[in-house]
C-alpha positions in Angstrom: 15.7 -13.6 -14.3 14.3 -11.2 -11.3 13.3 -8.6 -13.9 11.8 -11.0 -16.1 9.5 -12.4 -12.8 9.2 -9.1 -12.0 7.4 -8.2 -15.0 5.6 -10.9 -15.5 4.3 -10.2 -12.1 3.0 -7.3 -13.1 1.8 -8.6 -15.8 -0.5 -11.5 -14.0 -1.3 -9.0 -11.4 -2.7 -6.7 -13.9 -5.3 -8.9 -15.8 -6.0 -11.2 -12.9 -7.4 -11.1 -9.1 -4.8 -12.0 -7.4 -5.4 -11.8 -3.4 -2.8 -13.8 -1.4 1.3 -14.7 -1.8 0.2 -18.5 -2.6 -1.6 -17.4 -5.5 0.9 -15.1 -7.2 3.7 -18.1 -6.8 1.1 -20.6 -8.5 0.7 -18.1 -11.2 3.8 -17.7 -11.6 4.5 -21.4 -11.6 1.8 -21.9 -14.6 4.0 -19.2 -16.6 7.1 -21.5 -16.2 8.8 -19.1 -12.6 9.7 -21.6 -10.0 10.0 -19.6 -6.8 9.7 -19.6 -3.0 7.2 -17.6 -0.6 10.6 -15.5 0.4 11.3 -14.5 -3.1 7.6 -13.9 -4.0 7.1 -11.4 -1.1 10.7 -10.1 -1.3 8.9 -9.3 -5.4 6.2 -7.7 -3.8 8.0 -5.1 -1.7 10.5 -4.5 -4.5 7.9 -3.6 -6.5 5.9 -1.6 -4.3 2.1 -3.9 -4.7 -0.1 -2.9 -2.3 -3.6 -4.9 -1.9 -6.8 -3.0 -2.3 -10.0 -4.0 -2.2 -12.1 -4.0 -5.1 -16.0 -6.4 -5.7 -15.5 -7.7 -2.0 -12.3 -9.5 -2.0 -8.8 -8.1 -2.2 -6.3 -8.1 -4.7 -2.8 -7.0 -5.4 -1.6 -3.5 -7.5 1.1 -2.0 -8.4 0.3 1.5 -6.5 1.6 4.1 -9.1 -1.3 3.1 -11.4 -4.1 2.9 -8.9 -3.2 5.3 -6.1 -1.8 8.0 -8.1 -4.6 8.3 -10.8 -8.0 7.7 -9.0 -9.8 10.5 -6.7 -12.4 8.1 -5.8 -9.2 5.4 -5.1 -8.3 7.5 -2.5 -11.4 8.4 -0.5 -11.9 5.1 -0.3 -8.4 3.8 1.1 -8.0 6.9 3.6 -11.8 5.4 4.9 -9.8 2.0 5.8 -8.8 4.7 8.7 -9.7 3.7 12.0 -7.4 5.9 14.3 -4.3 8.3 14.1 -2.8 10.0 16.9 0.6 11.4 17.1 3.5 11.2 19.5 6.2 14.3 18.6 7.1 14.1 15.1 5.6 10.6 14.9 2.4 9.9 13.7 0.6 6.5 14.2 -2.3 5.4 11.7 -4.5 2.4 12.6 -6.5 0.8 9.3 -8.7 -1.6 8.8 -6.7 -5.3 8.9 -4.8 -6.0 5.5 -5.2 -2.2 4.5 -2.3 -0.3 6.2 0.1 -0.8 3.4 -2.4 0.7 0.9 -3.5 3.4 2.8 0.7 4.3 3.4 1.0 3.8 -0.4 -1.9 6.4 -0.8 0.2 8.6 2.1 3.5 8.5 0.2 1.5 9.5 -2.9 0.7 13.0 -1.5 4.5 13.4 -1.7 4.2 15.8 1.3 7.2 17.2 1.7 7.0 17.4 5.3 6.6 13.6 5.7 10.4 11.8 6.2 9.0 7.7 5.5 6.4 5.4 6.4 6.3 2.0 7.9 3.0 -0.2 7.6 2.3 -3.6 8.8 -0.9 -5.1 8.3 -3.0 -2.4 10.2 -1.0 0.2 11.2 1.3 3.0 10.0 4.2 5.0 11.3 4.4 8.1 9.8 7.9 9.7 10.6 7.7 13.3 10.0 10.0 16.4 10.1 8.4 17.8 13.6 5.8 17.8 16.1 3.9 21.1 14.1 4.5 18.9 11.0 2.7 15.8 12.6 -0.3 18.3 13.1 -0.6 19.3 9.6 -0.1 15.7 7.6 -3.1 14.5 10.6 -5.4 17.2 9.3 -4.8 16.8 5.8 -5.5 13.1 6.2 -8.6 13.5 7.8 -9.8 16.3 5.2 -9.4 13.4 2.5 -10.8 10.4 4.7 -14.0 12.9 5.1 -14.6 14.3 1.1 
């Protein structure tokens, strides 16, 4: 049943605007899935949906096929950047509200090697690196994106 949800989660998400939890359950009610808030954002973090903002409103993706493939995708997330500073080999990221997740997902898709995780709330990032030199580098290589 979850993988079934799952998909078909992906499957509204990819041919509809879907911007908050409440509409994603009611979609997914309308396709004959019954489920809580819980479940739907325990769905969302499973599957890794990050919300982006696209014609003025945002909407949730599945980050692989947006983050991964777009140039221009990326420009504009790492401009939701308002602040990052670093503490040792911690590295704190302020965004825009509602865009920290997507700018981590665009973070993790750099697949630096040097970069252990990332947390994100709603707008802000821990970056947990492998040392204080490393913090330096991942810093300057996001601002060298945010800037093209």
């Amino acid at each position: 049943m979850k993988s079934k949800r799952q998909e078909k989660i992906l499957e509204i998400i990819s041919s509809k605007n879907v911007e908050t939890q409440e509409e994603l359950i009611n979609e997914l009610r309308n396709a004959g899935y019954i489920t809580t808030q819980a479940t739907a954002s325990r769905d969302i973090r499973q599957l890794k949906l990050v919300k982006v903002l696209a014609n003025g409103t945002y909407k949730y993706v599945a980050p692989k096929s947006e983050i991964e493939n777009s140039g221009k995708y990326s420009q504009a997330l790492f401009a939701a950047i308002l602040d990052i500073q670093y503490a040792l080999n911690n590295v704190v990221i302020k965004t825009n509200p509602g865009l920290a997740q997507a700018v981590a997902a665009g973070i993790d898709a750099l697949h630096d090697a040097d970069v252990l995780g990332s947390v994100a709330g709603d707008d802000c990032i821990i970056l947990v690196v492998k040392s204080e030199e490393a913090s330096k580098k991942i810093i300057e290589k996001i601002r060298q994106i945010a800037e093209k």
